[in-house]
C-alpha positions as CSV (number, residue, x, y, z in Angstrom):
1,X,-44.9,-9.4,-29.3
2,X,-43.2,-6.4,-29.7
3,X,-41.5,-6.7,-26.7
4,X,-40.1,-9.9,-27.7
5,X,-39.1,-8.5,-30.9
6,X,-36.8,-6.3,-29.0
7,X,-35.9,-8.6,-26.7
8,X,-34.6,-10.8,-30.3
9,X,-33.2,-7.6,-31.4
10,X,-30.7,-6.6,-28.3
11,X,-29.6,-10.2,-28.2
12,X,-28.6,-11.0,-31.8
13,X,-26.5,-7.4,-31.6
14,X,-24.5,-8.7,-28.2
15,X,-23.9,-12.1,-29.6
16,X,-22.3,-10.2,-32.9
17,X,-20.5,-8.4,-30.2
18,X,-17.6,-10.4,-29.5
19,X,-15.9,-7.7,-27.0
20,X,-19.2,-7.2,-25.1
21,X,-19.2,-10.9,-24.3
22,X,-15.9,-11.2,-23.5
23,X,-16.6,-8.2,-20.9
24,X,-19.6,-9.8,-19.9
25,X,-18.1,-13.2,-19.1
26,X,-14.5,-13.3,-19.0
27,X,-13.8,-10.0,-17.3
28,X,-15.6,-11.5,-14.2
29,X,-14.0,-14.5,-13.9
30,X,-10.3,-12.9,-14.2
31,X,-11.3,-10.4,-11.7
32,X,-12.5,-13.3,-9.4
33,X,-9.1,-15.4,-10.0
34,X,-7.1,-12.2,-9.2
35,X,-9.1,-11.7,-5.8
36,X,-8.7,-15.5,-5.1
37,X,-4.5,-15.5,-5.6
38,X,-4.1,-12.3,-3.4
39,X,-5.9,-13.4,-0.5
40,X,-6.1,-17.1,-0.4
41,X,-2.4,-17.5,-2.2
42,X,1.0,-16.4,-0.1
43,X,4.1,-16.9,0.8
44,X,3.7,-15.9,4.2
45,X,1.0,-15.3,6.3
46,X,2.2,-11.5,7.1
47,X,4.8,-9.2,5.3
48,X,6.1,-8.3,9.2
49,X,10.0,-8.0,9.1
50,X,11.2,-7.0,12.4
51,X,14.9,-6.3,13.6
52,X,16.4,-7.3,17.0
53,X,19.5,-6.8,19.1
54,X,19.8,-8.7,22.8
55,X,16.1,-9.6,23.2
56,X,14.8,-12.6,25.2
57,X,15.0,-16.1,23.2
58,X,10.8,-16.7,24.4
59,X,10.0,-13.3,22.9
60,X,12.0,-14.4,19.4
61,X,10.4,-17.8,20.0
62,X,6.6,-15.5,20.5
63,X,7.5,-13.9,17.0
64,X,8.1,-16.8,14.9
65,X,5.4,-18.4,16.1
66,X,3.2,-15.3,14.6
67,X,5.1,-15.7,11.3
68,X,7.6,-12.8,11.7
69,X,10.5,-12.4,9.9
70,X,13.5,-12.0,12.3
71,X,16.8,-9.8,11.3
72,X,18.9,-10.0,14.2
73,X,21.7,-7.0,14.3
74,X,24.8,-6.4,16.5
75,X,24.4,-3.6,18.1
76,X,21.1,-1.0,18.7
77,X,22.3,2.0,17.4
78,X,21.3,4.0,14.5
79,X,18.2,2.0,14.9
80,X,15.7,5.0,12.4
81,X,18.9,3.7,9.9
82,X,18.3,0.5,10.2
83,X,14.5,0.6,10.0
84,X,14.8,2.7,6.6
85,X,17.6,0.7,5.1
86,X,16.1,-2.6,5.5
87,X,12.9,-2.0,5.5
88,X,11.7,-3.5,8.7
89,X,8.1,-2.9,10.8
90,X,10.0,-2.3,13.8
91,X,13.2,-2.9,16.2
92,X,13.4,-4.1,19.7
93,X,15.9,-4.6,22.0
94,X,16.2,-5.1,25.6
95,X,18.1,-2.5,27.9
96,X,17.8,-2.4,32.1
97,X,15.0,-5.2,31.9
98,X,13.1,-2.6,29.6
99,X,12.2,-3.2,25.9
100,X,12.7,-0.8,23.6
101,X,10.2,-1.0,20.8
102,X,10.3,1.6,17.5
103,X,8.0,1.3,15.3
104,X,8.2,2.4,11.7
105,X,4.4,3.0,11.9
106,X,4.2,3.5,8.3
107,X,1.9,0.3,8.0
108,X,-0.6,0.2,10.8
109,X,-1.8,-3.0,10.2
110,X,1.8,-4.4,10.0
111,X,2.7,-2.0,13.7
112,X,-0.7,-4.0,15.0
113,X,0.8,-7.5,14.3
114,X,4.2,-6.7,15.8
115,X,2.5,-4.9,19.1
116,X,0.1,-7.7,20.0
117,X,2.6,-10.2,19.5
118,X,4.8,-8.1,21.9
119,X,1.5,-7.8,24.3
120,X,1.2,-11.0,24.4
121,X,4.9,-12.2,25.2
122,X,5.1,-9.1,27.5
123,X,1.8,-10.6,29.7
124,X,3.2,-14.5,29.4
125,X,6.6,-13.3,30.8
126,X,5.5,-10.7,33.3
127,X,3.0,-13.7,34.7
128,X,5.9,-16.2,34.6
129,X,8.2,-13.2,36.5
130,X,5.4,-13.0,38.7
131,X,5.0,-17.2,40.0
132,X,9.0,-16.8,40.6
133,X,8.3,-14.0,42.8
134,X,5.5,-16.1,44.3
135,X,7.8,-19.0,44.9
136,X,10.3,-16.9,45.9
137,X,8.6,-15.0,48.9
138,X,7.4,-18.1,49.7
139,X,10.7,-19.8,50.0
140,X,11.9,-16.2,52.2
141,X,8.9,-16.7,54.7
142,X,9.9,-20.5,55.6
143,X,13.5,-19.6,56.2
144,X,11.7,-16.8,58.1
145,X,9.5,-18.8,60.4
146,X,12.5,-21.4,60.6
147,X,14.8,-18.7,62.1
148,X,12.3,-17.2,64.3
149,X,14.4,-17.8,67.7
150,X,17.8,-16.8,65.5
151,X,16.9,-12.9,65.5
152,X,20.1,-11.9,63.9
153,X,20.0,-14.0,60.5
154,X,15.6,-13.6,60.2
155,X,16.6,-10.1,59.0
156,X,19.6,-11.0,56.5
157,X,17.4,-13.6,55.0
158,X,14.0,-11.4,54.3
159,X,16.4,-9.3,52.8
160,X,18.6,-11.5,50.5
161,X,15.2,-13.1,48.9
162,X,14.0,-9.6,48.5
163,X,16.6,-9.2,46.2
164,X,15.9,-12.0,44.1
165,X,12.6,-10.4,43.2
166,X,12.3,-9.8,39.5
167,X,10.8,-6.3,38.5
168,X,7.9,-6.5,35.8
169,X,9.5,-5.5,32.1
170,X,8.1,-2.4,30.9
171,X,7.8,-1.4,27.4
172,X,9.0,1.9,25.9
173,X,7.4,2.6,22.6
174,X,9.1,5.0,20.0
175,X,8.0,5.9,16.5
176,X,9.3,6.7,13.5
177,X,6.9,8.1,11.1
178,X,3.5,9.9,12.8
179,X,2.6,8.9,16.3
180,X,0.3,5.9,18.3
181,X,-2.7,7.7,16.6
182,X,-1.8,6.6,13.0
183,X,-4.8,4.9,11.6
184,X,-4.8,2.5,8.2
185,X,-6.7,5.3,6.9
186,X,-3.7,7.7,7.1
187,X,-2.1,5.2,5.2
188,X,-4.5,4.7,2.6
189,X,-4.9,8.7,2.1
190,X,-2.2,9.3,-0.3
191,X,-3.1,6.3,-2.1
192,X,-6.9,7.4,-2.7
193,X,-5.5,10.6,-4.0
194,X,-3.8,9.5,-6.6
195,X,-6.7,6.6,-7.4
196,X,-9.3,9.1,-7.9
197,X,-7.1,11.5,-10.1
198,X,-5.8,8.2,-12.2
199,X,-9.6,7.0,-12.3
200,X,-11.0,10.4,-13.6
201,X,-8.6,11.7,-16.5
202,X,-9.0,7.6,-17.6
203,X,-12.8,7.9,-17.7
204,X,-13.0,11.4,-19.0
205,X,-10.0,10.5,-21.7
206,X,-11.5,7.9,-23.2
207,X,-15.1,8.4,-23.2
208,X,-13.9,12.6,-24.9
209,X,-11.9,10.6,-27.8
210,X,-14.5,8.1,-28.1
211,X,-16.5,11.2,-28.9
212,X,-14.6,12.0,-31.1
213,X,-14.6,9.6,-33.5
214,X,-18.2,9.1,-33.2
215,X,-19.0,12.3,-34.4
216,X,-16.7,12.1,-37.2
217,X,-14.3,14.4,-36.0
218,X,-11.3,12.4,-35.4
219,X,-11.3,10.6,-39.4
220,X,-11.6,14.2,-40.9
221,X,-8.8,14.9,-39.2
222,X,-6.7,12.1,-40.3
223,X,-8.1,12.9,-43.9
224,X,-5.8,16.0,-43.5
225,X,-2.3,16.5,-43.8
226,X,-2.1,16.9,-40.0
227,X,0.3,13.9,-38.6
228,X,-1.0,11.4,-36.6
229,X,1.6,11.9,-34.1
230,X,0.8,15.6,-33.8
231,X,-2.9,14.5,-33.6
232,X,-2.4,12.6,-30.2
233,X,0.1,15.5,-28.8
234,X,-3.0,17.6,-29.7
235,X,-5.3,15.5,-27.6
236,X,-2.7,14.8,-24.6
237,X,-2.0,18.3,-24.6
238,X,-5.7,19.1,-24.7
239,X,-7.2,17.0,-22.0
240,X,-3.9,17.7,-20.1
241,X,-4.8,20.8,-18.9
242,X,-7.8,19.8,-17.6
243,X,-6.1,16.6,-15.8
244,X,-3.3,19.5,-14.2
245,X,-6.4,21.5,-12.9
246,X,-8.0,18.6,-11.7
247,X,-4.9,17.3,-9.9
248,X,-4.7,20.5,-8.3
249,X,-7.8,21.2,-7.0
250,X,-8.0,17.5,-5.6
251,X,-4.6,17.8,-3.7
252,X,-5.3,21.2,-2.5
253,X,-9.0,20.3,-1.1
254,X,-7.1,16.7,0.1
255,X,-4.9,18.9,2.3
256,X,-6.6,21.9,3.0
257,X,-10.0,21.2,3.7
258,X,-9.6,17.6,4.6
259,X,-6.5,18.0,6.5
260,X,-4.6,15.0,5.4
261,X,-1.1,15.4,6.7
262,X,1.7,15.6,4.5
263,X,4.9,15.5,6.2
264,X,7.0,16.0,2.8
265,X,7.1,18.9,-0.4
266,X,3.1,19.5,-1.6
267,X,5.3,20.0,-5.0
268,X,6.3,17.1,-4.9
269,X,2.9,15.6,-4.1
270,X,1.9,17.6,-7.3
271,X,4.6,16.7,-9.6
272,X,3.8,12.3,-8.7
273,X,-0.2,13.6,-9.5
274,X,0.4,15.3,-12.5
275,X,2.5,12.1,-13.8
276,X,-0.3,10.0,-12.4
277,X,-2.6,12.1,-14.5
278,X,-0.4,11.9,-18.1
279,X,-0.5,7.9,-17.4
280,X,-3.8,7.8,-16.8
281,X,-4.7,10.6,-20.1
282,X,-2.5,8.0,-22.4
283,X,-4.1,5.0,-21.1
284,X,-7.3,6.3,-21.4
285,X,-7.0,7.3,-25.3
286,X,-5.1,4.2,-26.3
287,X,-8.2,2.0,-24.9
288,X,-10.6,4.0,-26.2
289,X,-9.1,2.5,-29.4
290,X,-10.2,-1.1,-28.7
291,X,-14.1,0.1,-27.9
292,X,-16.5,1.0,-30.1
293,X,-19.0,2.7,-27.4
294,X,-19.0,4.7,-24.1
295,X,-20.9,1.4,-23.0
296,X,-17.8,-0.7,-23.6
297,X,-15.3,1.9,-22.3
298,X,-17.0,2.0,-18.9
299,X,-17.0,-2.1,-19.0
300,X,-13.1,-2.0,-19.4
301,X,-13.2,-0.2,-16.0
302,X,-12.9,-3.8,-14.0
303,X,-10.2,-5.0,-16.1
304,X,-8.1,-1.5,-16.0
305,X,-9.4,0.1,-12.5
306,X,-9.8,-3.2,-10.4
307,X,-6.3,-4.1,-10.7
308,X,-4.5,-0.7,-10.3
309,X,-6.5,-0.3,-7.0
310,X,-5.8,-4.0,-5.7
311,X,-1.8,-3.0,-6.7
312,X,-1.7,0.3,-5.7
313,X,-0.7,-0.4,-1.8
314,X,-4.4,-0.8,-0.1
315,X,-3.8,-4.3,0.4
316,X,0.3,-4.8,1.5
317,X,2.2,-6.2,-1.6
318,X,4.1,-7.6,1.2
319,X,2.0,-10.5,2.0
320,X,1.2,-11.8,-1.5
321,X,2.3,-14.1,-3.1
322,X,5.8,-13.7,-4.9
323,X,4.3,-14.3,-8.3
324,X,1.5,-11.1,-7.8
325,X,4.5,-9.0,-6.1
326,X,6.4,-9.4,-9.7
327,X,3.4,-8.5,-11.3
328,X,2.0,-5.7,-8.8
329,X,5.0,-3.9,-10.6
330,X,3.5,-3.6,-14.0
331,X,0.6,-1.1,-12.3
332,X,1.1,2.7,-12.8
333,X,-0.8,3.0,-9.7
334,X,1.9,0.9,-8.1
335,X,4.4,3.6,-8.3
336,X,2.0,6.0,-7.6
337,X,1.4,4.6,-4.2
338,X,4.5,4.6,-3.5
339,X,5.4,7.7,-3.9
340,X,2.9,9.7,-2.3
341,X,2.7,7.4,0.5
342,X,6.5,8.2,1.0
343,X,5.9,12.0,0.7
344,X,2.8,12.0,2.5
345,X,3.9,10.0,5.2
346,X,7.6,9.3,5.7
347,X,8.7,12.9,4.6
348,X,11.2,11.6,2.1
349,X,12.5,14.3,-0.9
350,X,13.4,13.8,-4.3
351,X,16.3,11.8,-4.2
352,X,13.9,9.2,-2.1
353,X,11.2,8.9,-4.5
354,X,12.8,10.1,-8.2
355,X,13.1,6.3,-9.3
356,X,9.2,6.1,-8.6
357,X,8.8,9.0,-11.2
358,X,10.7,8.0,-13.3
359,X,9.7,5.1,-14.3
360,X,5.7,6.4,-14.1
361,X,6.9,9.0,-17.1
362,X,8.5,6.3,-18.6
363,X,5.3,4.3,-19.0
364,X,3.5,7.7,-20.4
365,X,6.3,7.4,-23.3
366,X,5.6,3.9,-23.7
367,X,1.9,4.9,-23.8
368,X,2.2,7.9,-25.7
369,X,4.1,5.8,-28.5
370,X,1.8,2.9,-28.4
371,X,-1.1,5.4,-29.1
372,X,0.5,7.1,-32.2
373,X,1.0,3.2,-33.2
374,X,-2.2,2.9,-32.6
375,X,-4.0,6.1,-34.5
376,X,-2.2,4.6,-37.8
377,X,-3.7,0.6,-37.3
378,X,-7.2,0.9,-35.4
379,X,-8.5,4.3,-37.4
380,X,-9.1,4.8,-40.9
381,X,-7.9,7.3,-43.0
């Protein structure tokens, strides 16, 4: 009996708890719609954009088939330009019955798609080369045995159809970021980094303020003349330093002791972490307004966390659908992504990625306002 009691007891308190429920039930099914639109819903069936100058029309024909997006150009030079510029998987183009294929190789799983597609034209046409050859020495040996008492033309002919023999095409593979070893998890490196140092400060943020205003803490401090805003710089400024060490010791071990690569500034691997870390310390506090527990903090962690990491570049924005693109560019984590994978991977400096930071310490000012906002409507004074 007593055990029912209880049982009474913790049910009657969730159904009075109308954010619980909503966790409980709703939280799943958005999470399960957002999974549903990225990889059942696109506009194409890869984000593979590849640029061409002079190629055969069967290999063009090989790549549309595969759903790749063709850019043709006029002329092959500057081709690490053109890559950049337009943002393109890869260029080919056909020189002295050779192709010529650079890849960008900063997507692995794009450079895959492009290289098998290529394997598999180069194999269809080499075989095709191949039956010409076939018919072709076997044209040259009936001429041969047909001139057998003409001595003088048997040896003009044998070599005449020799020179109608096609040589196989060979491929010459160039890349332009890392080399043929680049795996997706090189890719994914930089974007873990900043996942786990945006997931962290948000946990430890909320669930510290949370703290605070269960212990009473937070409202005598509103019942003083201290202002609210000053409050919050108090917190950010607090937890802050923390979230810098953290950053720190995360990146340092990342590259270090882990040996991931960076092929750009550490500082400015730092400076896009730290950033990541102030977004992640001002989203933390302001959701910590809307629960009333720890419990209900961690529960906001599929509706917050889920999202940022499906966003952040671990699955190509590329090949979702337009509408989720749009809206892959309201995560933090988005930005994030992009930033260190650019760093990390490409090399690129400030004037490459400054745009990226930018607009991440523009959303910590939209937070940081939003939670001074909020100190004066969720908490009593």
């Amino acid at each position: 009996m007593n055990a029912f009691y209880i049982t009474k007891r913790i049910f009657k308190q969730t159904i009075r708890d109308i954010r619980t429920l909503m966790l409980l039930l709703v939280a799943p099914l958005l999470i399960l719609t957002l999974l549903y639109y990225i990889f059942t819903v696109s506009d194409n069936s890869n984000g593979v954009k590849v640029g061409v100058h002079d190629i055969p029309a069967s290999l063009k024909d090989e790549l549309q088939s595969q759903d790749i997006t063709i850019e043709n150009f006029k002329d092959h030079k500057n081709i690490d330009d053109k890559i950049k510029e337009d943002q393109l998987t890869g260029f080919m183009y056909m020189q002295n019955n050779e192709l010529e294929v650079t890849f960008a190789n900063d997507n692995p799983t794009d450079k895959s798609i492009m290289a098998s597609t290529n394997q598999k034209w180069l194999t269809n046409h080499n075989m095709n080369q191949m039956k010409e050859n076939t018919e072709s020495l076997k044209k040259a040996l009936e001429e041969v045995q047909s001139q057998m008492p003409d001595n003088a033309n048997t040896g003009q002919s044998i070599t005449d159809n020799q020179q109608n023999i096609s040589k196989p095409t060979k491929v010459n593979t160039h890349y332009l970021y890392g080399d043929k070893d680049a795996t997706y998890f090189d890719t994914i490196n930089p974007i873990l980094i900043g996942f786990f140092v945006f997931f962290f400060t948000f946990l430890i943020s909320g669930i510290g303020l949370l703290k605070e205003r269960t212990s009473g803490t937070l409202e005598r401090l509103l019942s003083s003349p201290i202002k609210r805003s000053h409050i919050i710089y108090g917190y950010i400024m607090g937890y802050g330093i923390f979230s810098v060490i953290q950053t720190f010791v995360v990146v340092i071990y990342a590259i270090y002791v882990l040996n991931i690569a960076v092929a750009g500034s550490i500082w400015l691997v730092l400076a896009t972490t730290v950033l990541t870390a102030l977004v992640a310390l001002t989203f933390g506090i302001l959701l910590s307004t809307f629960a009333s527990s720890e419990f209900q903090m961690i529960q906001f962690i599929p509706l917050v966390i889920v999202p940022q990491v499906l966003f952040a570049g671990l699955i190509p924005i590329s090949s979702m659908n337009m509408g989720l693109q749009y809206f892959a560019h309201l995560m933090p984590l988005f930005y994030t992504g992009q930033a260190m994978q650019d760093v990390m991977i490409k090399g690129f400096g400030i004037q490459d990625i400054y745009i990226n930071l930018c607009i991440l310490f523009g959303i910590f000012v939209v937070l940081l306002i939003l939670n001074i906002l909020g100190m004066k409507r969720y908490r009593k004074v």
